[in-house]
C-alpha positions, 0 to 999 in steps of 0.5 A: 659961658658966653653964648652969641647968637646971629640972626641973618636976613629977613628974621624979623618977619618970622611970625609971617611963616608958618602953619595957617592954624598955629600960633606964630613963632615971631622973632620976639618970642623965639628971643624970649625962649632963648633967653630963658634957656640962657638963664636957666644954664647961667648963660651969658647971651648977646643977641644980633639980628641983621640984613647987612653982611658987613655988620654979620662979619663984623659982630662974629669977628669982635665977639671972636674972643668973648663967645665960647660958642655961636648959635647962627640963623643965616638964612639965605646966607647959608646958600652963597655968603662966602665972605660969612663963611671965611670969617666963621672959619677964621674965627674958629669958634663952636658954632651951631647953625639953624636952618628951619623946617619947611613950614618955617623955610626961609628957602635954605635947607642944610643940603643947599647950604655952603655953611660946612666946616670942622667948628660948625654943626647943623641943625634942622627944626621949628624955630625953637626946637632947632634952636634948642638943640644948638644951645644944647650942643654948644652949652656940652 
């Protein structure tokens, strides 16, 4: 199974969010835990992270046909990127959409997001645990 996971904006400065007293969760590593999750389910994954909108439309709509399923961290995307969302609607592929816990926030939640649509189930976490759950999802 092929599984294509989009990373949004501001991603790469992850290990700049967090609890104080913790260890960071950098984009590094959650990529890492992916991939290991992807080859303990023999998974085929392709991972994108970018600030650009243009480039996010274009990765969803040339792998449309290639992934059965779309793990997606929009971040502020999520709140007002309405040409991301006719895309995701268009493309109708299962998708799994992240938002990140309050020690994590990148300022959206699921509430204020505008990510809604019948191929698209939210979920809501640390870094990996939310990331977790939407490769579970997508992968059943």
């Amino acid at each position: 199974m092929n599984i294509l996971i989009l990373q949004g904006p501001n991603l790469n400065l992850l290990g700049h969010k967090g609890p104080k007293n913790k260890s960071r969760m950098t984009l590094d590593k959650l990529n890492r835990e992916l991939k290991k999750i992807s080859r303990t389910n023999n998974l085929e994954v392709k991972i994108f992270q970018t600030h650009k909108q243009f480039q996010a439309i274009n990765i969803l709509q040339r792998n449309r046909n290639w992934a059965a399923g779309i793990l997606f961290i929009p971040t502020s995307w999520a709140r007002n990127d309405y040409t991301i969302l006719e895309t995701i609607k268009l493309i109708n592929v299962k998708m799994a959409i992240i938002y990140f816990n309050k020690e994590f926030s990148f300022g959206t939640n699921a509430e204020d997001s505008i990510m809604v649509s019948e191929n698209i189930k939210d979920f809501t976490g640390s870094p990996l645990d939310a990331c977790i759950k939407g490769m579970e999802y997508l992968i059943t």
